[in-house]
C-alpha positions as CSV (number, residue, x, y, z in Angstrom):
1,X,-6.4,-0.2,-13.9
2,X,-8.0,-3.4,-13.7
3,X,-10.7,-4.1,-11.0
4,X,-10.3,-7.6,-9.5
5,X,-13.9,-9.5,-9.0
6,X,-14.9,-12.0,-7.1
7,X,-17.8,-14.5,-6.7
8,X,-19.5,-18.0,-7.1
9,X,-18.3,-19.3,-10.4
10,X,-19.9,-23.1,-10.0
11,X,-21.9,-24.6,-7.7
12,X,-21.9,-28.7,-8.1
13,X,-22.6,-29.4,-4.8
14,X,-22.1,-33.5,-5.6
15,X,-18.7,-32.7,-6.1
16,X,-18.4,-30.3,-3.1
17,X,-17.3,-30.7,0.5
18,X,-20.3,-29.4,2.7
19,X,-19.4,-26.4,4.9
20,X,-18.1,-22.7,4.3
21,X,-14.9,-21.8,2.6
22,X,-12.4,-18.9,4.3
23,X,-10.7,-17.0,1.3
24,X,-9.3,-13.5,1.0
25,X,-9.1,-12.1,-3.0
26,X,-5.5,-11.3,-3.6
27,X,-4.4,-7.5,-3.3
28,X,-7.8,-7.5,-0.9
29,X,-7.7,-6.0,2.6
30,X,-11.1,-8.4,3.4
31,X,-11.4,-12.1,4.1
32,X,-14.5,-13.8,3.2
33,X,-16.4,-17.0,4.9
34,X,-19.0,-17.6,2.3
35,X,-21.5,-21.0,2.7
36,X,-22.0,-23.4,-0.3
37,X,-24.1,-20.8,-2.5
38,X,-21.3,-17.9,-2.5
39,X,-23.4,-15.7,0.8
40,X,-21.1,-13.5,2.6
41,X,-21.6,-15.6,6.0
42,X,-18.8,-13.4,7.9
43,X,-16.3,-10.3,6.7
44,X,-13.2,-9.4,8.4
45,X,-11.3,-6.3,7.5
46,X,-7.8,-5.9,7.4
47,X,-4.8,-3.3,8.6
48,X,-3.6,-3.6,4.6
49,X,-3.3,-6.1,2.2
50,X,-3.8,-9.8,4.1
51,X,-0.5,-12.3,3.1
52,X,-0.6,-15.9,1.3
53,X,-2.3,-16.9,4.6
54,X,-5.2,-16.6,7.1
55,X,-6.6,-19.5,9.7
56,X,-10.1,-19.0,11.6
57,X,-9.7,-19.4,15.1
58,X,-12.1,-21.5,17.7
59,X,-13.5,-18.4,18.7
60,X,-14.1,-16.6,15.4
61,X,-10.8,-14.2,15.4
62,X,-9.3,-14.0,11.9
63,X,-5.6,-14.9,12.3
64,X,-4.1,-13.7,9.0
65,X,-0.9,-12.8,7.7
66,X,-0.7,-8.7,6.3
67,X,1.6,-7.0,3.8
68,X,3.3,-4.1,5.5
69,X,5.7,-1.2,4.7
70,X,8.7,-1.3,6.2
């Protein structure tokens, strides 16, 4: 079995937008908001495996998409 890793694989902030970036790893159950140096800013955990999408809300609620079993 193959372990899927994530992480900051370049930082070129002149070529960057400035601000955090939302993204969950695919087969993950957690979303990530990381800031511009790869830091774990927020975590959300998920019922199962989270879709092909997820949107943060105004208030900070994790709106996401989730694989299920029926």
């Amino acid at each position: 079995m193959r372990y899927l890793q994530t992480g900051l694989l370049l930082n070129d902030p002149a070529r960057a937008q400035p601000g955090y970036t939302l993204f969950t790893p695919m087969y993950g159950t957690k979303s990530y908001l990381i800031d511009m140096n790869g830091r774990v800013a927020h975590e959300w955990a998920s019922p199962g495996e989270v879709g092909s999408y997820a949107h943060l809300l105004p208030g900070g609620t994790l709106l996401a998409t989730i694989h299920t079993k029926d």
